[in-house]
SEKE-521384 format. One record per residue (C-alpha): residue number from 1; x, y, z; residue in one letter. Coordinates in steps of 0.1 Angstrom, whole numbers, plus 5000, padded with zeros to 4 digits. Layout:
seq: NUM&c1: X&c2: Y&c3: Z&type: A
...
# end
This chain:
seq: 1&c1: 1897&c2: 6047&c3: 3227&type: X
seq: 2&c1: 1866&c2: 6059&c3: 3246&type: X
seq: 3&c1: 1850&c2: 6034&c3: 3273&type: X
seq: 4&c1: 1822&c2: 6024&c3: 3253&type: X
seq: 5&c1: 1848&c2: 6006&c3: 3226&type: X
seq: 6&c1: 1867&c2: 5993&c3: 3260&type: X
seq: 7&c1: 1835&c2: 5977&c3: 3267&type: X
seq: 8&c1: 1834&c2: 5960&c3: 3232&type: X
seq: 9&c1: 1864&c2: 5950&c3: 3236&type: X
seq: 10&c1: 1860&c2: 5930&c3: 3267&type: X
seq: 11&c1: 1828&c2: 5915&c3: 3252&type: X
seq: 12&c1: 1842&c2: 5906&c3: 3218&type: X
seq: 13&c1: 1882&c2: 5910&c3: 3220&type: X
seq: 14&c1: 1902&c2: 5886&c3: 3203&type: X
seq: 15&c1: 1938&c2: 5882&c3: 3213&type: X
seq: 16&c1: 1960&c2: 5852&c3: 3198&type: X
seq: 17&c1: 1930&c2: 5838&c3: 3176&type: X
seq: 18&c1: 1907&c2: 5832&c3: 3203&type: X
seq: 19&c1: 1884&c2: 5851&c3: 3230&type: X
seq: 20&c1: 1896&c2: 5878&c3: 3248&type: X
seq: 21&c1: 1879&c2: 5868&c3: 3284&type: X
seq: 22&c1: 1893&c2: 5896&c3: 3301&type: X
seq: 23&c1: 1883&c2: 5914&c3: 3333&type: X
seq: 24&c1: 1886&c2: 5955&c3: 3333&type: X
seq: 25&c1: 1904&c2: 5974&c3: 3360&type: X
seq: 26&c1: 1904&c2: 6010&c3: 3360&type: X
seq: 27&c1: 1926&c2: 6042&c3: 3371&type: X
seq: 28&c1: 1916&c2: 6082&c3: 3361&type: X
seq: 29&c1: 1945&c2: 6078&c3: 3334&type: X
seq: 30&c1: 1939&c2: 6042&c3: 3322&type: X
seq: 31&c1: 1922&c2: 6008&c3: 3320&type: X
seq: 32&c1: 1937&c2: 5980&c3: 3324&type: X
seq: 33&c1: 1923&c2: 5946&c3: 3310&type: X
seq: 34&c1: 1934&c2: 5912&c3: 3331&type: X
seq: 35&c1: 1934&c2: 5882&c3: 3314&type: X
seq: 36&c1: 1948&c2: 5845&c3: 3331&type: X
seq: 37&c1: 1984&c2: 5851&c3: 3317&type: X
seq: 38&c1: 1980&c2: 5890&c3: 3306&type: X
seq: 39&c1: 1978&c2: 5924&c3: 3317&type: X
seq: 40&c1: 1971&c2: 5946&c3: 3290&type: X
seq: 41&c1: 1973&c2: 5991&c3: 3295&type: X
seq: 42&c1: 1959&c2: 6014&c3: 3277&type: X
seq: 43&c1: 1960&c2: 6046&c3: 3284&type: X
seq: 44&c1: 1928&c2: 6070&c3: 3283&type: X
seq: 45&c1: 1926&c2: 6098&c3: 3260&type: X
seq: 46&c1: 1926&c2: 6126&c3: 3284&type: X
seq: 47&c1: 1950&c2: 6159&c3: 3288&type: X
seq: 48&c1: 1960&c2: 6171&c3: 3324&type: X
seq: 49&c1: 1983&c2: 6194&c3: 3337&type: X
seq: 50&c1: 2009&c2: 6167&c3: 3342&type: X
seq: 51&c1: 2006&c2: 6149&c3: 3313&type: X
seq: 52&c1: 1992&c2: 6147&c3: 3281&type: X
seq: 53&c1: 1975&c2: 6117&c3: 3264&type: X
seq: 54&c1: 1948&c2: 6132&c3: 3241&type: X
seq: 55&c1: 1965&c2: 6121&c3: 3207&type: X
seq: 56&c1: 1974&c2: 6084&c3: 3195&type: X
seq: 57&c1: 2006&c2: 6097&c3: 3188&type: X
seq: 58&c1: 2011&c2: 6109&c3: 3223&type: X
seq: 59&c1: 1995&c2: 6071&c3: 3237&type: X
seq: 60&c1: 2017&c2: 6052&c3: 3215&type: X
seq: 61&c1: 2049&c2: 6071&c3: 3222&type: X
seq: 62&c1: 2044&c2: 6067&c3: 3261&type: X
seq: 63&c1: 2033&c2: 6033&c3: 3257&type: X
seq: 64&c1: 2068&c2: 6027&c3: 3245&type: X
seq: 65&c1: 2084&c2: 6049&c3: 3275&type: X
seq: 66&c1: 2066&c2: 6027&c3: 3299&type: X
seq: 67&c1: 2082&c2: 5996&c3: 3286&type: X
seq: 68&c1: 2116&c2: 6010&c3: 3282&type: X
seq: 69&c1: 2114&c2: 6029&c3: 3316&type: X
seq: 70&c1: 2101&c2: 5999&c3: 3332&type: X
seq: 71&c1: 2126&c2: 5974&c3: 3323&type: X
seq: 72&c1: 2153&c2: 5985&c3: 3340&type: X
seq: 73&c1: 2143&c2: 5971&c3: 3369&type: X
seq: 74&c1: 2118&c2: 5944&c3: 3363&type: X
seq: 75&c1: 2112&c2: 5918&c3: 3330&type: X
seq: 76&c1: 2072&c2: 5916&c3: 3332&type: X
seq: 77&c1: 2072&c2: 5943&c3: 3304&type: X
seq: 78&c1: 2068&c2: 5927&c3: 3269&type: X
seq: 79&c1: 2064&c2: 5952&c3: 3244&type: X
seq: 80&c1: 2038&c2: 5972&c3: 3228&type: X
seq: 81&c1: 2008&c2: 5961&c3: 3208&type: X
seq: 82&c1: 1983&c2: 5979&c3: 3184&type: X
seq: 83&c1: 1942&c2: 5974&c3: 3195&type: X
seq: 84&c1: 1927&c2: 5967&c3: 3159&type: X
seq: 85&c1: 1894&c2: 5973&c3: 3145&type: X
seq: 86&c1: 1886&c2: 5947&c3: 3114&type: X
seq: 87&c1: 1849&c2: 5939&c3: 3103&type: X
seq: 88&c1: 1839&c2: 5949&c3: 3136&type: X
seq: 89&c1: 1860&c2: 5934&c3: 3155&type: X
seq: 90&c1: 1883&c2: 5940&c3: 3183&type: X
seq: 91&c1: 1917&c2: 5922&c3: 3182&type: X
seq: 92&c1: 1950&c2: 5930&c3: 3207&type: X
seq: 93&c1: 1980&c2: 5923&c3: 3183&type: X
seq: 94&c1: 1961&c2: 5918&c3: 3151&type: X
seq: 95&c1: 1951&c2: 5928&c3: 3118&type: X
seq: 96&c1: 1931&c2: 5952&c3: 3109&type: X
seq: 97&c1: 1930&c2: 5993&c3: 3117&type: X
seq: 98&c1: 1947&c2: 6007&c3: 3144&type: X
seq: 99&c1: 1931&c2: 6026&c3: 3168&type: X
seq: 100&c1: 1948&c2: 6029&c3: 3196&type: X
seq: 101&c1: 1975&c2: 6009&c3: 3217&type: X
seq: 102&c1: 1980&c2: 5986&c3: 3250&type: X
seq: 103&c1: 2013&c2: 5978&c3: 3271&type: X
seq: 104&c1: 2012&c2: 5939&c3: 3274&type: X
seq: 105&c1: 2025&c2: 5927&c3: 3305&type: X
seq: 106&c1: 2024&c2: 5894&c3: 3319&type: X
seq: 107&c1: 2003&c2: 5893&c3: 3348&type: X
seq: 108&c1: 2012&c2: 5889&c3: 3381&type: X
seq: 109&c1: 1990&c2: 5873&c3: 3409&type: X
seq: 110&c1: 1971&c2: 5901&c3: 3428&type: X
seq: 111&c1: 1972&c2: 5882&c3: 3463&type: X
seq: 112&c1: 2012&c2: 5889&c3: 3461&type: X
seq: 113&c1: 2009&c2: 5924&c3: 3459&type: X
seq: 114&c1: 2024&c2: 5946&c3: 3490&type: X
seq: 115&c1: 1999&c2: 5964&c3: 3498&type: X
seq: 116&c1: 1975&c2: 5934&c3: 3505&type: X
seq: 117&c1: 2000&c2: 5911&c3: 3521&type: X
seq: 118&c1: 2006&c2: 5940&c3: 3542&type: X
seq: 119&c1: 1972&c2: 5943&c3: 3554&type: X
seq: 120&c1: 1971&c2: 5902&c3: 3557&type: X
seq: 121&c1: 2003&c2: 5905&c3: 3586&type: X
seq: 122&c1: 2020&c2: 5883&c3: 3555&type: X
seq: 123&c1: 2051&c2: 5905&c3: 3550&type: X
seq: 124&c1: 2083&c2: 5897&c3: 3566&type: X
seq: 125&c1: 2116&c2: 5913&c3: 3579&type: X
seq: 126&c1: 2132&c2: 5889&c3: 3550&type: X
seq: 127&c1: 2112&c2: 5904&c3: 3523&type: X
seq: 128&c1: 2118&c2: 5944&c3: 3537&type: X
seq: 129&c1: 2154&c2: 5937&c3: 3535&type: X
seq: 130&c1: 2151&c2: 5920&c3: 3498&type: X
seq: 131&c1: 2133&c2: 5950&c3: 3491&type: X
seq: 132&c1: 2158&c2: 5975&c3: 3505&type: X
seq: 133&c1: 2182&c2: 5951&c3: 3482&type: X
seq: 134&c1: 2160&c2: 5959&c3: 3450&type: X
seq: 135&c1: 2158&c2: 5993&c3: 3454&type: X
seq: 136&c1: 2191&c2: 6000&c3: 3463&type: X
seq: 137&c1: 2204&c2: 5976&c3: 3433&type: X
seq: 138&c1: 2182&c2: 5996&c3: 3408&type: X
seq: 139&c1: 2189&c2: 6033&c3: 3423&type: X
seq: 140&c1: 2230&c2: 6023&c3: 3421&type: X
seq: 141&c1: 2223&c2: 6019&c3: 3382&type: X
seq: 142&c1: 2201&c2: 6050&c3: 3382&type: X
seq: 143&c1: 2209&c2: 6076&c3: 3352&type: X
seq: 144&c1: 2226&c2: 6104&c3: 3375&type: X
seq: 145&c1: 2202&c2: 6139&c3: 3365&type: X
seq: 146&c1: 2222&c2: 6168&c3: 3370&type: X
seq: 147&c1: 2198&c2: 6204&c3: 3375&type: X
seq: 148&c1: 2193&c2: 6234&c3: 3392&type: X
seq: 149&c1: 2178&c2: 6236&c3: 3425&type: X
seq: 150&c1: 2145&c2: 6255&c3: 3421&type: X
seq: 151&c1: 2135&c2: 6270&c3: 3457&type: X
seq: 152&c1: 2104&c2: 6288&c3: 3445&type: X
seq: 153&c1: 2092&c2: 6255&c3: 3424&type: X
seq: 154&c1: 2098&c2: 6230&c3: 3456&type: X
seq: 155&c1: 2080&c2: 6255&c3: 3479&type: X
seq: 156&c1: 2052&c2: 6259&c3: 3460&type: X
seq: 157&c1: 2049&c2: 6219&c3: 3454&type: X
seq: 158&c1: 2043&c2: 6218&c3: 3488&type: X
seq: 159&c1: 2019&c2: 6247&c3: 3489&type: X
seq: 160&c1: 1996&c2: 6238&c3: 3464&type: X
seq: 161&c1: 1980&c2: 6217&c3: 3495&type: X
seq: 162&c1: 1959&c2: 6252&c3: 3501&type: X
seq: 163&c1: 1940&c2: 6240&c3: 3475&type: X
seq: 164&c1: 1922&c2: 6215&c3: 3497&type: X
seq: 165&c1: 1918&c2: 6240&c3: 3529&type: X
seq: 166&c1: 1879&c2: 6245&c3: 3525&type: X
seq: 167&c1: 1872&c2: 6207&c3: 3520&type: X
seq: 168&c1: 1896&c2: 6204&c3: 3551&type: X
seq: 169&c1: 1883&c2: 6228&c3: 3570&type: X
seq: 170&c1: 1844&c2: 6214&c3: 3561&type: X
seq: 171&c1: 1850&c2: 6179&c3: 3565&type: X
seq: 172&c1: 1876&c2: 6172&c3: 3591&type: X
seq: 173&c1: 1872&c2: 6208&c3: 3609&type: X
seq: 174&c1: 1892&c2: 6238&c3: 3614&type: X
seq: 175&c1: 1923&c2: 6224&c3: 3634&type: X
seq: 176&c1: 1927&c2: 6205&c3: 3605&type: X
seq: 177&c1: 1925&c2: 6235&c3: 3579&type: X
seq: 178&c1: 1946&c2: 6251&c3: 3608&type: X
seq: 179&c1: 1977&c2: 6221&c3: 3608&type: X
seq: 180&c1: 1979&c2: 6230&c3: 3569&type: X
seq: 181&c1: 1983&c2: 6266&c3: 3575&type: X
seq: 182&c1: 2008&c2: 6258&c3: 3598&type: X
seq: 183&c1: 2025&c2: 6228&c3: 3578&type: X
seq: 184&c1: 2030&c2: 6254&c3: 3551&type: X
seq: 185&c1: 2046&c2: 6276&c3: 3568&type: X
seq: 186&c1: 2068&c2: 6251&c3: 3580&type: X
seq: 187&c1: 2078&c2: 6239&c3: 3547&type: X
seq: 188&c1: 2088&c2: 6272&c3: 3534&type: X
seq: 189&c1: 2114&c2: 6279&c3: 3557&type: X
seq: 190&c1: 2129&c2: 6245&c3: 3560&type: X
seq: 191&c1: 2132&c2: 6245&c3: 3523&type: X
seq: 192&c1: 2151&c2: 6280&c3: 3524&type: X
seq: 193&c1: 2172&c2: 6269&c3: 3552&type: X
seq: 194&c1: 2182&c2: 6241&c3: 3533&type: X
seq: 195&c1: 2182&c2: 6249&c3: 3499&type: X
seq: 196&c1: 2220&c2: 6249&c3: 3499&type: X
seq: 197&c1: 2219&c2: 6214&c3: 3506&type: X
seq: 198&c1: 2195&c2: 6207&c3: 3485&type: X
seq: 199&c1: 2215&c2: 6218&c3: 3458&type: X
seq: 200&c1: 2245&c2: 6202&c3: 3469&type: X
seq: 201&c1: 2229&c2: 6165&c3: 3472&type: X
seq: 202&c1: 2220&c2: 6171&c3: 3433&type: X
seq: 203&c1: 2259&c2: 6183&c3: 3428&type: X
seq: 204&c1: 2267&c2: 6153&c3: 3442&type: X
seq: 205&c1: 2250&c2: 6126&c3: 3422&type: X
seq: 206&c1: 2219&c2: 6118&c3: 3449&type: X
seq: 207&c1: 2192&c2: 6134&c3: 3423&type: X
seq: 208&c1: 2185&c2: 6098&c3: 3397&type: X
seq: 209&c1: 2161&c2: 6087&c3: 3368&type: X
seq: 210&c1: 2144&c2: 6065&c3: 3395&type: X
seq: 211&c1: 2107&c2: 6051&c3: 3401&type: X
seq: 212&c1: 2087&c2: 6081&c3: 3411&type: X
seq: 213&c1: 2056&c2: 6062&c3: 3425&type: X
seq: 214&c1: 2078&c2: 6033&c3: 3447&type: X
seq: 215&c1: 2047&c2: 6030&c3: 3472&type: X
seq: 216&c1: 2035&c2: 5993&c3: 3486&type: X
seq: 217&c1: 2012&c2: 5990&c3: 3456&type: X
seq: 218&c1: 2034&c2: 5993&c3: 3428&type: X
seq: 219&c1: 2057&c2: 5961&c3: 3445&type: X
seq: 220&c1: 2050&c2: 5925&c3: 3443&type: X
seq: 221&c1: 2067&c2: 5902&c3: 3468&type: X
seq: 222&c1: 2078&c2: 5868&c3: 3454&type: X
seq: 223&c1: 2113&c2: 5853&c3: 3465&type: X
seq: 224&c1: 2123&c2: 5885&c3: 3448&type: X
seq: 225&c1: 2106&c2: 5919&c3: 3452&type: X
seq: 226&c1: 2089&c2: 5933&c3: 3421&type: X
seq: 227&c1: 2082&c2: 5971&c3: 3412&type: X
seq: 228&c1: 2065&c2: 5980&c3: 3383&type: X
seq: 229&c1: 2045&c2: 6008&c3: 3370&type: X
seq: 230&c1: 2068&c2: 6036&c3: 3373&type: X
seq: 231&c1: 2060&c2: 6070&c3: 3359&type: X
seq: 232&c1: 2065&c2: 6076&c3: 3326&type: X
seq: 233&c1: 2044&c2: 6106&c3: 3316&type: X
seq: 234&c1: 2062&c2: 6135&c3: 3333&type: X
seq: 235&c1: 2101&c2: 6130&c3: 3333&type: X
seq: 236&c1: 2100&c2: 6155&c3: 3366&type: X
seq: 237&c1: 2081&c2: 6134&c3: 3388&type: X
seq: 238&c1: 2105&c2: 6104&c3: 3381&type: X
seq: 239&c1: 2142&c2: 6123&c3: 3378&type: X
seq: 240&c1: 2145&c2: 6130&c3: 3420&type: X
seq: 241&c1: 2168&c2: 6130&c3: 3452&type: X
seq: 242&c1: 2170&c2: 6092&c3: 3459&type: X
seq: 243&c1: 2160&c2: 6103&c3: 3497&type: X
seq: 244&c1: 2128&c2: 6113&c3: 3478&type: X
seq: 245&c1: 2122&c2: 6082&c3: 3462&type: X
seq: 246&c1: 2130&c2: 6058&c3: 3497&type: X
seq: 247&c1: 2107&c2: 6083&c3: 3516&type: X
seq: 248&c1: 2071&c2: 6076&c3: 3498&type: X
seq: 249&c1: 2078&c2: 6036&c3: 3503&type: X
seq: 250&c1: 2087&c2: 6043&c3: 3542&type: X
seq: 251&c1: 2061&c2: 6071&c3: 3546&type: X
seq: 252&c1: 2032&c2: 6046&c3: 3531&type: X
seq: 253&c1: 2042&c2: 6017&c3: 3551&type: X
seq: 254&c1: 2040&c2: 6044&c3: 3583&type: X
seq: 255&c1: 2007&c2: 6053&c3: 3567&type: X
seq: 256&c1: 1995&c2: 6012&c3: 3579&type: X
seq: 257&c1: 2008&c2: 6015&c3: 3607&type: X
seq: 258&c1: 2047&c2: 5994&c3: 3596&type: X
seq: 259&c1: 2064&c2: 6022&c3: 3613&type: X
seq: 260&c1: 2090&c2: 5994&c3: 3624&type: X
seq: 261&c1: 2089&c2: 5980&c3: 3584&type: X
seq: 262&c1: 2098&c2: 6015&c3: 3578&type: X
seq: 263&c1: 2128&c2: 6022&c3: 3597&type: X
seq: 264&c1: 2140&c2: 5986&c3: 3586&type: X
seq: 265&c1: 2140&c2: 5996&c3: 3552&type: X
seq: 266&c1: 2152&c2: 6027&c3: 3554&type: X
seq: 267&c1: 2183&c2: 6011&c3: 3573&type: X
seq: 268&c1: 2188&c2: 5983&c3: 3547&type: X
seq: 269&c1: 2187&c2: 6009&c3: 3520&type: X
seq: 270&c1: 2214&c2: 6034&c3: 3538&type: X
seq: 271&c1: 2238&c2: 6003&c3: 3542&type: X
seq: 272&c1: 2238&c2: 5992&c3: 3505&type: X
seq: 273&c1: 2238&c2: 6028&c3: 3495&type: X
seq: 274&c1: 2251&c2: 6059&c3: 3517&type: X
seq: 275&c1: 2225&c2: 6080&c3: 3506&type: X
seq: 276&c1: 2229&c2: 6103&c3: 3543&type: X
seq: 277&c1: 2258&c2: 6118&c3: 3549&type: X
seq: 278&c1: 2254&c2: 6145&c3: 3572&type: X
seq: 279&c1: 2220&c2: 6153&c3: 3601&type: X
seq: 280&c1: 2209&c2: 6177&c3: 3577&type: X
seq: 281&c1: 2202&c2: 6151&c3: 3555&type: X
seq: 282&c1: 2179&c2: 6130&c3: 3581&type: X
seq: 283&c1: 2158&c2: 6160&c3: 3583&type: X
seq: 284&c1: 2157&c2: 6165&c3: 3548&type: X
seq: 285&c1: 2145&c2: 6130&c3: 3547&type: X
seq: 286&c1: 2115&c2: 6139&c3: 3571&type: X
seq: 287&c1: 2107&c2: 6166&c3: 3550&type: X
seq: 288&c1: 2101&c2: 6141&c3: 3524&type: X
seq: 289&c1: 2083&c2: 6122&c3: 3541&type: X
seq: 290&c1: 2062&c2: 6145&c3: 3552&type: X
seq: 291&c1: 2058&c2: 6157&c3: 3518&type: X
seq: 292&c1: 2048&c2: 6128&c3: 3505&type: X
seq: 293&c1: 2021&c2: 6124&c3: 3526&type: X
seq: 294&c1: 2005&c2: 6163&c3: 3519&type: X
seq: 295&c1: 2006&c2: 6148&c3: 3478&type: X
seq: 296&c1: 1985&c2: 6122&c3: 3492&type: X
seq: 297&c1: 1961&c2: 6141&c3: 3513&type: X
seq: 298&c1: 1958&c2: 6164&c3: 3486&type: X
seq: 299&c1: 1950&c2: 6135&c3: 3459&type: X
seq: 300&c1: 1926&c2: 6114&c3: 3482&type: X
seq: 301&c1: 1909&c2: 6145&c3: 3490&type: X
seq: 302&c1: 1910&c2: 6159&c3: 3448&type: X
seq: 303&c1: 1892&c2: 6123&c3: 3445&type: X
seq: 304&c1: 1866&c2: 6131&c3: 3469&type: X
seq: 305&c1: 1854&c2: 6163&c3: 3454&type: X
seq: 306&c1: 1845&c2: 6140&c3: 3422&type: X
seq: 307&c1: 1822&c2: 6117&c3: 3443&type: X
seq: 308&c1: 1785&c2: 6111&c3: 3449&type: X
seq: 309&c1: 1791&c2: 6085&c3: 3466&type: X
seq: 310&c1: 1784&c2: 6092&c3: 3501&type: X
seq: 311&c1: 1805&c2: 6060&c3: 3514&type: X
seq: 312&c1: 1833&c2: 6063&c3: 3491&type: X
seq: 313&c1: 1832&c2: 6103&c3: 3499&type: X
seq: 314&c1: 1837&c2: 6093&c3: 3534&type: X
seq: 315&c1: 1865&c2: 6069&c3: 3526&type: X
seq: 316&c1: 1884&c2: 6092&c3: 3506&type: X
seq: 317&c1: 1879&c2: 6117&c3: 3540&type: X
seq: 318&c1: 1895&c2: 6096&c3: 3562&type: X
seq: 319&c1: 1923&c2: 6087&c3: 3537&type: X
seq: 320&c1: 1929&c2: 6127&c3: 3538&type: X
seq: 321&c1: 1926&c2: 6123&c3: 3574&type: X
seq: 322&c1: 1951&c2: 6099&c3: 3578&type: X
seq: 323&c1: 1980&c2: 6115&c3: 3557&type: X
seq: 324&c1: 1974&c2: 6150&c3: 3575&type: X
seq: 325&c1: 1980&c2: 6132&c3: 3610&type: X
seq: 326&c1: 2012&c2: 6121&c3: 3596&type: X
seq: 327&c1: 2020&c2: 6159&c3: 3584&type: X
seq: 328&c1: 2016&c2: 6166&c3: 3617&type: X
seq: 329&c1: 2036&c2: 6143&c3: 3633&type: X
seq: 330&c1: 2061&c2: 6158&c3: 3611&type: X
seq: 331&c1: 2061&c2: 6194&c3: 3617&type: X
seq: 332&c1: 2058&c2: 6186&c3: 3654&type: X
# end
């Protein structure tokens, strides 16, 4: 669907005989259309280096990878449902011809999700430890992914921050262009000194079909924590260490300043599942922490380079900003 039809569809959508009423929220990869007991995805026609949407063949088929993927760990996935075009009318789950398709979810209420309740002081050590709980539950059933070890590839992951140097370097100023020079450089040797580890952890089971994006807005806190919204697109961004996984939900609630969230969950998580054996895995898990944080950076500062906006410009700044400072604080 293109966003004009996404428009109609909000203005003249019908979904179980009756007016659609939704309200539109929007990502670079999909919109998403909230309704009182609904949430219905759909996913925009676009092809990226990471994943590939452009076809309704491809859209339908990771429609249904969502909702698979998804429910192993939560039950607010229903299934998929065709977006139909009859007499010039929009219907979700109707007759008529389809031209595309949505993920129907039942909706969840915003004001419980992390992220905001984190910024409202409204998150307790109870609901850290349920969390840790959650996690842990769902990594223990995790599909165990068994592959090589690819030096150059994780080195190069890290790297691709250069990207961003010049924007760095204008916007922030040239210590900053400087730390990622530096951070770089960092990265590549700790990765070759531990490579052998690295490989080893995989060897021994830690490498899992897990989440991928486990970060404080992707989790809902009722009486029992609720992720959602894994990544489906690109089986390499979800099939990772466990230590990987644990380190973007620790390094984002660092990121608002829950450093002592952070270590709570972190030590929650290693007593219902001995993810850290050895000290060489504590500072692997800084390194992923720390390399969380430069994906960040680098996306909040992608997002910048696509803005007019001068405020929003200067938001997405201080967002890069505040990931680099925790890079450093890494690497230092």
């Amino acid at each position: 669907m293109q966003e004009s039809e996404i428009n109609d569809l909000l203005s003249n959508g019908i979904f179980e005989q009756k007016p659609l009423k939704g309200q539109l929220e929007e990502t670079h990869i999909s919109w998403v259309i909230l309704t009182n007991k609904h949430a219905f995805k759909i996913k925009k026609p676009v092809k990226l280096a990471f994943l590939d949407f452009s076809t309704l063949e491809q859209r339908k088929y990771f429609c249904d990878r969502e909702v698979a993927l998804n429910s192993r760990f939560c039950d607010i996935y229903e299934k998929v449902v065709p977006l139909t075009l009859k007499d010039g009318r929009w219907y979700i789950d109707g007759e008529g011809e389809v031209v595309d398709y949505a993920v129907k979810m039942q909706r969840l209420r915003s004001d419980k999700r992390m992220d905001k309740l984190l910024k409202e002081n409204k998150v307790s050590e109870q609901d850290i430890k349920s969390l840790a709980k959650s996690i842990s539950s769902f990594h223990t059933d995790a599909q165990q992914i068994y592959t090589h070890f690819d030096l150059g590839a994780a080195q190069e992951t890290f790297n691709e921050i250069e990207g961003i140097r010049a924007l760095v370097d204008d916007q922030l100023g040239a210590s900053w262009g400087t730390l990622i020079e530096a951070s770089t450089s960092w990265s590549n040797e700790f990765l070759a000194c531990h490579a052998e580890r690295l490989a080893s952890r995989i060897a021994l089971g830690f490498n899992r079909d897990a989440h991928g994006d486990l970060h404080s807005g992707n989790i809902f806190i009722y009486d029992k924590p609720i992720l959602f919204d894994c990544i489906e697109f690109n089986d390499a961004f979800r099939q990772i260490d466990l230590l990987y996984e644990v380190a973007f939900i620790c390094m984002d609630l660092e990121a608002q300043d829950q450093k002592y969230f952070s270590d709570l969950l972190l030590s929650e998580y290693r007593r219902q599942t001995p993810c850290i054996e050895t000290k060489e895995d504590e500072n692997i898990f800084v390194y992923f922490k720390c390399l969380r944080a430069n994906i960040r950076a680098k996306v909040h500062a992608i997002r910048a380079k696509g803005l007019d906006d001068h405020a929003k410009f200067g938001q997405e700044i201080e967002e890069v900003r505040k990931y680099l400072h925790l890079v450093k604080r890494a690497i230092t």
